[in-house]
Structures are given as structure tokens and as C-alpha cells.
NUMAR-264416 format. One line per 10 residues: number of its first residue (from 1); for each residue x, y, z of C-alpha. Coordinates in Angstrom, 3 decimals, padded with zeros to 6 digits. Example, Ala and Ser with C-alpha at 12.3 -4.5 7.8 and 13.67 -1.06 7.14 Angstrom:
! NUMAR-264416
1	012.300,-004.500,007.800 ~ 013.670,-001.060,007.140
This chain:
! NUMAR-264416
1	002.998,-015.979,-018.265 ~ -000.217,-016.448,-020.165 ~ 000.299,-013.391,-022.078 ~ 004.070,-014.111,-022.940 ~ 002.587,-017.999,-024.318 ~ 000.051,-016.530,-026.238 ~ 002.658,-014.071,-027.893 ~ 004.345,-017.500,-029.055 ~ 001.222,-018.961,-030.167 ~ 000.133,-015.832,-032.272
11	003.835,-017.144,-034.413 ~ 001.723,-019.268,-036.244 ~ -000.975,-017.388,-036.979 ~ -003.357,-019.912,-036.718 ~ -006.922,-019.006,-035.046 ~ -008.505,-020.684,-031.721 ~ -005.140,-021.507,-030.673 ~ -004.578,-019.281,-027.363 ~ -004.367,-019.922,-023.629 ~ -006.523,-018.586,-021.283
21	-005.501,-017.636,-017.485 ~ -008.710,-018.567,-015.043 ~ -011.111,-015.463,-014.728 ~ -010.740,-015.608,-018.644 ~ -011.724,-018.799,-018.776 ~ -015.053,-018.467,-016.744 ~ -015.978,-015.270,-018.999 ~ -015.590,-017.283,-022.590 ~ -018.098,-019.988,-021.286 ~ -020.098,-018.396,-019.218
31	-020.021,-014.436,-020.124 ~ -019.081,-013.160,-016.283 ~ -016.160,-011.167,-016.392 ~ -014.650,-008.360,-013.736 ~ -016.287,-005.795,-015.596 ~ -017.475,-002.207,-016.199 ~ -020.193,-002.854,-018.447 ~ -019.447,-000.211,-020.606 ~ -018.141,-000.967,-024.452 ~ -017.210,001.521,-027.021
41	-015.420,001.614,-030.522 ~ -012.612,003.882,-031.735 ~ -013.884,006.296,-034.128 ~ -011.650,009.252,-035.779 ~ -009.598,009.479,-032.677 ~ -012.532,008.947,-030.141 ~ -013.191,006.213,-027.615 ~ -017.370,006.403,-028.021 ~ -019.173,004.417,-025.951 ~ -021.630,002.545,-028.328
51	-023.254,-000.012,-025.721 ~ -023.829,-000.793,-022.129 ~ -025.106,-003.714,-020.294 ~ -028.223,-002.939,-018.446 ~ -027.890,-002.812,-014.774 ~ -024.003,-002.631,-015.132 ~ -021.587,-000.059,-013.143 ~ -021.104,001.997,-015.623 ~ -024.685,002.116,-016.216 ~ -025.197,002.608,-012.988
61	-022.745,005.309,-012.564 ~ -024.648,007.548,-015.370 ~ -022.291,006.476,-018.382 ~ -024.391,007.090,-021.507 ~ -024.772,005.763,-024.836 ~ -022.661,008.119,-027.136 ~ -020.162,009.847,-024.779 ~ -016.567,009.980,-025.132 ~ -014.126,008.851,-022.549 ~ -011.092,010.807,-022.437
71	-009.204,009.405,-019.697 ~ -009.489,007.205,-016.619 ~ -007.776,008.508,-013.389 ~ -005.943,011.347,-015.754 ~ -004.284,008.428,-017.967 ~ -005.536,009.058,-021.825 ~ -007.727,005.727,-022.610 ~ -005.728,004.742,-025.395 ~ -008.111,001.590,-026.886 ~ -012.125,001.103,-026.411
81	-011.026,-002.395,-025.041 ~ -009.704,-000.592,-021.917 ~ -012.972,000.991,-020.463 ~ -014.180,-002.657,-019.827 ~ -012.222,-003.207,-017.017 ~ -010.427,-000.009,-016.046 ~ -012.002,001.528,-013.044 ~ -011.541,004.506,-011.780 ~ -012.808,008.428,-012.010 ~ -013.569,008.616,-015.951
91	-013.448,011.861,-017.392 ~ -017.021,011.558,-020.084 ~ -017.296,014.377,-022.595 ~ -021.169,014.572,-023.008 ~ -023.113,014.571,-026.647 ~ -023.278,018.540,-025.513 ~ -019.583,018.780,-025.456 ~ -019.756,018.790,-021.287 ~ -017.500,017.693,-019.381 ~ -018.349,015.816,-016.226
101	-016.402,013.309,-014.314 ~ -018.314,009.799,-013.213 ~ -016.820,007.042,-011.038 ~ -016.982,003.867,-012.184 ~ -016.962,000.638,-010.273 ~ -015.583,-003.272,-011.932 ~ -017.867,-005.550,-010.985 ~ -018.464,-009.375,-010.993 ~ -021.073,-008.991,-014.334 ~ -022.559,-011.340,-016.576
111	-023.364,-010.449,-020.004 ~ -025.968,-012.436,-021.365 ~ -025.209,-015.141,-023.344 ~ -029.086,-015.582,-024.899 ~ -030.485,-013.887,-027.354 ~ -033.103,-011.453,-026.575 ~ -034.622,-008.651,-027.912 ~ -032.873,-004.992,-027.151 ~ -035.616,-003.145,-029.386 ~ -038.873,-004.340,-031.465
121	-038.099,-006.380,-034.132 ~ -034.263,-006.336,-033.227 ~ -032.595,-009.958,-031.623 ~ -029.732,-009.822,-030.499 ~ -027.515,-012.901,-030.855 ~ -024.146,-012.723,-028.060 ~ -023.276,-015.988,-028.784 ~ -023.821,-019.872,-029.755 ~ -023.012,-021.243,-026.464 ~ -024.900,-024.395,-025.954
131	-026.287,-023.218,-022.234 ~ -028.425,-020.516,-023.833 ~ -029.999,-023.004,-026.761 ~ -031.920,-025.554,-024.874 ~ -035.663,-027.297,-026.185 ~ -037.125,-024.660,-023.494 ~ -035.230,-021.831,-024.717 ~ -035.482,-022.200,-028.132 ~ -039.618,-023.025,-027.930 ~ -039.792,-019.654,-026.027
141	-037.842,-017.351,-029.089 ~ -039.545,-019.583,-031.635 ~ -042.985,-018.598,-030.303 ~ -041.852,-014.982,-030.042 ~ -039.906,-015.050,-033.887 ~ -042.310,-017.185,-035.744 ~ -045.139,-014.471,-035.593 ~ -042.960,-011.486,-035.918 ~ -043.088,-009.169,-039.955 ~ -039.291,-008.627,-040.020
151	-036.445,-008.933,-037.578 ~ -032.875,-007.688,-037.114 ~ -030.416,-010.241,-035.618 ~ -027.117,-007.965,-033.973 ~ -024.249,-011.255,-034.403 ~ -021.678,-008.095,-033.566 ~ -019.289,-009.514,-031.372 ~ -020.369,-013.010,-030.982 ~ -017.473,-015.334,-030.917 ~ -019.274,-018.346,-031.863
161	-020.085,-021.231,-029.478 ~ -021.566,-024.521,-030.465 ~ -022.347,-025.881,-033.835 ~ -025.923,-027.545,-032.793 ~ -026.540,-024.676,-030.614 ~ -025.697,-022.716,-033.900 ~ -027.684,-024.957,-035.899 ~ -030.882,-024.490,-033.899 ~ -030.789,-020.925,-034.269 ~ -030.806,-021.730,-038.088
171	-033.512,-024.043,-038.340 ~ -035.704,-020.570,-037.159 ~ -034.496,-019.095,-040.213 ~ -034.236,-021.889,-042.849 ~ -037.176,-023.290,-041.414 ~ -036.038,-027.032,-044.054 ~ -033.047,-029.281,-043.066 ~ -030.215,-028.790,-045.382 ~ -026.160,-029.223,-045.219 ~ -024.855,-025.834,-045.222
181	-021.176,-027.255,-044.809 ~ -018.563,-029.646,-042.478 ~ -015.983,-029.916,-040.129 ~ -012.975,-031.806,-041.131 ~ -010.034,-032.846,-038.925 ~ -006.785,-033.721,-039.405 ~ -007.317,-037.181,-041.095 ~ -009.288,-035.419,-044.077 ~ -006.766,-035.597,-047.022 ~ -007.093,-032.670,-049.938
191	-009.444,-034.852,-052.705 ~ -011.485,-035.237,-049.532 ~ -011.901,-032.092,-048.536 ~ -013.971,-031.209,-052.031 ~ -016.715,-033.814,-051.616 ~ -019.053,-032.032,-048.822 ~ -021.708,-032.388,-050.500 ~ -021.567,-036.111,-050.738 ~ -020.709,-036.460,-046.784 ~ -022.543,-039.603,-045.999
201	-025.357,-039.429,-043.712 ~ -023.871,-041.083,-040.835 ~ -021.593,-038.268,-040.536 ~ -024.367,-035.975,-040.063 ~ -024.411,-033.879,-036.340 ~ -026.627,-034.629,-034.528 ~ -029.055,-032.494,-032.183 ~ -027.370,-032.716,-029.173 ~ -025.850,-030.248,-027.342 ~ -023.299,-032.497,-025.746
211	-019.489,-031.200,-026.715 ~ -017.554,-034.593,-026.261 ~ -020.201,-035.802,-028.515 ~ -018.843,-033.503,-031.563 ~ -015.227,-034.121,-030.971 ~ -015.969,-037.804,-030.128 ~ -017.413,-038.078,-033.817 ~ -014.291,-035.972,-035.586 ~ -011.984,-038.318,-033.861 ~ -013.861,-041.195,-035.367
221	-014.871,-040.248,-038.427 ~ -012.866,-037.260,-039.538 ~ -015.475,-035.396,-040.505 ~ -018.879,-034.117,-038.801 ~ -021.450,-032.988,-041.406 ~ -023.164,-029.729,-040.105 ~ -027.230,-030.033,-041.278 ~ -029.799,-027.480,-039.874 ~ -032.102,-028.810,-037.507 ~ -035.536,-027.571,-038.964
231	-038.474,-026.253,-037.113 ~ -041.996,-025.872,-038.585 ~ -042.619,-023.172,-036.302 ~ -040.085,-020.696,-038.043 ~ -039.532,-017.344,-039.503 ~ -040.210,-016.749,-042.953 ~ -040.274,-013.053,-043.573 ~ -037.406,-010.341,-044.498 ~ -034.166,-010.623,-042.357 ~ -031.243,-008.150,-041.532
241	-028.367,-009.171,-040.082 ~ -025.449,-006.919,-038.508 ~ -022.195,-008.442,-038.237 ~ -018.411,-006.883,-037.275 ~ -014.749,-007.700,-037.306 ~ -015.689,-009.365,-033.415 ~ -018.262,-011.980,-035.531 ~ -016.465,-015.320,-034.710 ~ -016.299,-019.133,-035.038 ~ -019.865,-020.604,-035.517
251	-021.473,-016.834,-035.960 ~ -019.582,-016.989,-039.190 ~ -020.680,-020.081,-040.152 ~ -024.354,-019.186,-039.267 ~ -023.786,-015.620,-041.562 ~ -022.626,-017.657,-044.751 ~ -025.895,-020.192,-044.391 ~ -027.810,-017.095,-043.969 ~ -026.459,-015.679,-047.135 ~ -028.400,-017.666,-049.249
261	-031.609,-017.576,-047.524 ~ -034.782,-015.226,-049.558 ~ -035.580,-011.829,-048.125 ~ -031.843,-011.715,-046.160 ~ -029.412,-009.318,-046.463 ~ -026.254,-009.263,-044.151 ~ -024.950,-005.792,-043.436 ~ -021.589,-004.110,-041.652 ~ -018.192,-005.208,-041.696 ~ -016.524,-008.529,-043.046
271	-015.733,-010.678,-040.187 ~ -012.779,-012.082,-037.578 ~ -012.169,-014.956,-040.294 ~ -011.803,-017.201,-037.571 ~ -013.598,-020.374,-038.441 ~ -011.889,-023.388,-036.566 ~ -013.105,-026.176,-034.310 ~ -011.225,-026.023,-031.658 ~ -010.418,-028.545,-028.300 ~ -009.927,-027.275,-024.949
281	-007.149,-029.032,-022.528 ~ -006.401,-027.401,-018.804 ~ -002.629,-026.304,-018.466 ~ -001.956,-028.641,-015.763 ~ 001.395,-027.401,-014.709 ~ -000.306,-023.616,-013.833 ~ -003.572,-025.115,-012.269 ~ -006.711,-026.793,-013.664 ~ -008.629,-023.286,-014.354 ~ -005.512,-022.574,-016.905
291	-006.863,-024.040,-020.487 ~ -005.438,-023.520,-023.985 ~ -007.781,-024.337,-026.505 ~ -005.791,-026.239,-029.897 ~ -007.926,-026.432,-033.500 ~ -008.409,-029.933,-033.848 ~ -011.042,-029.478,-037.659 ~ -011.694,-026.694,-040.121 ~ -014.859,-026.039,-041.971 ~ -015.832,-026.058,-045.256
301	-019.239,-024.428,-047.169 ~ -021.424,-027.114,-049.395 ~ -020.086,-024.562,-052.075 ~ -016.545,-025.231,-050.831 ~ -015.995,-022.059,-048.967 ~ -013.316,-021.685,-046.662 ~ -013.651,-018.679,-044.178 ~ -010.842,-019.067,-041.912 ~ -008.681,-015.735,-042.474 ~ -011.360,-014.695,-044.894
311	-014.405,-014.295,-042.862 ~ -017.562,-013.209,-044.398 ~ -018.374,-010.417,-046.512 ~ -021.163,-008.300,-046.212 ~ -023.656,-007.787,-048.821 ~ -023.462,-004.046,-047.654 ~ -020.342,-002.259,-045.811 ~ -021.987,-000.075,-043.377 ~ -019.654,002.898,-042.130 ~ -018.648,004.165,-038.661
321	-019.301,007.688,-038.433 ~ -018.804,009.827,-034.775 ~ -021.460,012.399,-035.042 ~ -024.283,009.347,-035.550 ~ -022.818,007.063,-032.701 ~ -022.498,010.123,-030.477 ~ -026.297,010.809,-031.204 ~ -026.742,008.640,-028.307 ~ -028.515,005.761,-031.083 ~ -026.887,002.593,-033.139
331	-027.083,004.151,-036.347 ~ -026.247,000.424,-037.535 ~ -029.380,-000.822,-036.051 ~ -031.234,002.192,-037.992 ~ -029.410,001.250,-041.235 ~ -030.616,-002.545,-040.732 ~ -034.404,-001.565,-040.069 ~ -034.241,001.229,-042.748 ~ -033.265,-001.390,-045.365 ~ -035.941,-003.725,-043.889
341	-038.855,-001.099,-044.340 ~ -037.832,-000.517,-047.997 ~ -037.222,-004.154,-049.010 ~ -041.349,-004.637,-047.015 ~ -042.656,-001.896,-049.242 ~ -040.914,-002.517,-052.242 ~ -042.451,-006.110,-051.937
């Protein structure tokens, strides 16, 4: 049923708009999913697994980084999607062209929703959601980010979350407050929609993580002016930043401000183009765990940028080739740090 409404939804081609059956749900807000821990991209022809979640079953079950998976219980794995919940005996075709069969448990997992670091001087960012951005948890990476030369942030895949969560994470970056852009609902007529800049300061977000509190003050005022909350303790040195078509929502948002920050250059692919603010209602008829979530307010840059269906471009395309993703090592996270070295020396 869920899957027939959302084929009626995707008629008007309008993003955030989708309904969600229960175990869904759950995994959009809090990460834990039924799953393999395994993910992997489809490269000339090849599901290769380019990530696993540490302590996961696939992990467990001696899936590595790099190897190809050819087929699940002898059905061909047609999408890289599919290995995230399909267990089963997976035939793996090692980096030394070895064939080996692993089974492979799905699993009640949790993939983390805070940033933290998967290599020195490389964050990774899974998503905005405002659980992972309290004061405690954002003194912690601020003492950690503040000291460091030059960082990667990985925003691959993050769908986005909340817009203070999102704007804490800036302040580390931007370090001053400034209006990078705003929500506007449905109230917000056209001449409106190009005088951002002049959004009056009562309109300004505040830092709260609350989410009635955002779509209380679109209601109200029509408009919710999205200023960085600045941090003294910040970083100030050269940034990388990796995004993919699966960079979503508020991660887009955060990629654009980021844009026009010193020493920054945002590498990879141009995003999802999925920049909406979006309400969720429960689908009372199926159950209270059913939701739908319905745009309510689209965003706009302080330059006037719209990035729904557009997304964000990258300053550099980086390109998906087999032979360096089956080398066992994210030859996008090499390309980011590579760039950083040779912006640090060129300085």
C-alpha cells in the first residue's frame, strides 16, 4: 500500500512528499534499520561494496571494502540498494578475483547519526538530525575541529535533518553569524520571495533545536530566516568537502553556505536537488507509525538561489572508477586530502 501511494505521489514530482510504512519511519529519525551493514555503488556493471558499518553483519561475516557481490542466494543483485537488506549466502568476488561465498545476517543496526571521524583529518557528517547536535555534542567536535590543520567533511548520503542542527555545524566553519538564506511557505508571494536579504530580524531562527518551534514560526510569519549560529571556538583552516547525488535537504543547504567560505572547495557529484521543508502527519487510517511527510516552505540563497531540482554543483566532478574502489580504499577521500595537501603547500 505504501509503495503503490508513493507511486501516486512521485506524479507530481515534487520532493519530501512520500509516505513512510513504520520500520521506515524509525530508520529516517533515528538511523536503525533491519540491516546488513554493507553499502556499495554500481560501477561499469559491478555492485562494489564501497562502505560498511563497523560492527555490522556483513562486517562481521568478512564482507570487505572493495568486493563485488554477484548474487545473493543464486539471484543476480541487480542494484547496490539491495545488499542492505537482502540476506542470505552472498556470492563476493575478492579484489584477487576469488570467489568465496559469505553468509550474511539482517540485523536490528543503527548507523550513526553523529559525525565522527572515520580517518585523521576526515569527519564524517550522516546527517543534520537534531539528536546528534546538542550544546554537549557540539562542545566535544568543536574542541576536537578547532585545533585540527585541515579537515575533510564526507556529507555523501546525508539526507539533511534540522536547520539549527545544520546551522550549528556551520557556525564551526563560518566561525561569524551571517544569513546564508530562508525558508518561505506558502503565504510568501513572488516580489517577496526576492527580498532575503532584507528578512527582518524577528524572522531570524533561532538556536533551538525544538521542530514545532520552526514550523510554529513559518505558520506565523511565512518565512524563517536561516542565520549561522557562530562559535569563537571554530575552524579556520583549508576545508574539503565530498558530496553525492544521496546529499539531501539541509546538507545542501549547508554545501551552498560552504561555497563561499576561504580555503573550501566542495568536490564529487552535484546533489539530490531536494531542498524543501517539509511537515510530518501519521496516516491515521493505517496506524500511528504510518507518516507521510508534505513540503509545507522552500528555501532560498541570500544570492537568490533556488536548489530544489538543481542541487549543488561541485567545484570539482570527481569520477567513479572500479579498479580504485575495488583497491579496497575511497579513492574520493584520497582525492579530497590530495587537493588539501596541495592547496597547504601552495599556501
Amino acid at each position: 500500500m505504501i509503495e503503490q501511494l508513493n507511486e501516486r505521489l512521485s506524479y507530481f514530482r515534487i520532493s519530501h512528499m512520500a509516505a513512510y510504512a513504520p520500520e521506515e519511519t524509525v530508520s529516517v529519525w533515528t538511523g536503525e534499520a533491519i540491516d546488513t551493514g554493507a553499502r556499495a555503488r554500481l560501477i561499469d556493471g559491478e555492485i562494489v561494496v564501497v562502505r560498511l558499518i563497523p560492527g555490522s553483519s556483513a562486517a562481521k561475516a568478512g564482507v570487505h571494502l572493495g568486493d563485488l557481490i554477484v548474487a545473493i542466494d543464486g539471484v543476480p543483485v541487480g542494484q547496490p540498494e539491495e545488499i542492505e537488506s537482502w540476506a542470505g549466502l552472498w556470492e563476493v568476488i575478492r579484489r584477487d578475483d576469488t570467489r568465496v561465498q559469505l553468509s550474511v545476517e539482517a540485523d536490528v543496526l543503527t548507523d550513526p547519526i553523529e559525525p565522527y571521524f572515520t580517518a585523521d583529518r576526515v569527519l564524517r557528517v550522516p546527517t543534520f538530525l537534531p539528536d546528534a547536535y546538542s550544546d554537549e555534542a557540539m562542545e566535544r567536535l568543536a574542541d576536537r575541529v578547532a585545533v585540527a590543520d585541515r579537515l575533510v567533511l564526507d556529507l555523501r548520503k546525508n539526507h539533511g535533518g534540522s536547520f539549527p542542527a545544520m546551522l550549528r555545524m556551520a557556525g564551526l566553519f563560518l566561525c561569524d553569524s551571517r544569513l546564508i538564506g530562508a525558508v518561505l511557505g506558502q503565504t510568501i508571494g513572488p516580489v517577496d520571495r526576492e527580498t532575503i536579504p532584507l528578512v527582518d530580524p524577528r524572522f531570524i531562527l533561532e538556536n533551538d533545536l525544538a521542530g514545532d518551534l520552526q514550523l510554529e514560526r513559518l505558520g506565523r510569519d511565512g518565512v524563517i530566516g536561516l542565520k549561522v549560529f557562530s562559535r569563537s571556538n571554530c575552524f579556520r583552516g583549508p576545508l574539503a568537502i565530498l558530496v553525492d547525488e544521496g546529499t539531501a535537504s539541509v546538507a545542501e543547504i549547508f554545501a551552498q553556505a560552504m561555497k563561499n567560505r576561504p580555503q573550501t572547495m566542495v568536490l564529487g557529484w552535484s546533489t539530490a536537488g531536494k531542498v524543501v521543508m517539509a511537515r510530518w502527519f501519521s496516516i491515521e487510517p493505517l496506524g500511528p507509525d504510518y507518516t507521510i511527510s508534505i513540503p509545507v516552505g522552500v528555501y532560498r540563497s541570500i544570492k537568490g538561489e533556488d536548489l530544489e531540482r538543481k542541487g549543488v554543483s561541485p567545484d570539482e566532478i570527481l569520477r567513479d572508477e572500479l579498479h580504485e574502489w575495488r583497491s579496497g580504499k575511497d579513492p574520493w577521500i584520497h582525492s579530497a586530502l590530495k587537493h588539501l595537501d596541495v592547496r597547504t603547500v601552495s599556501q
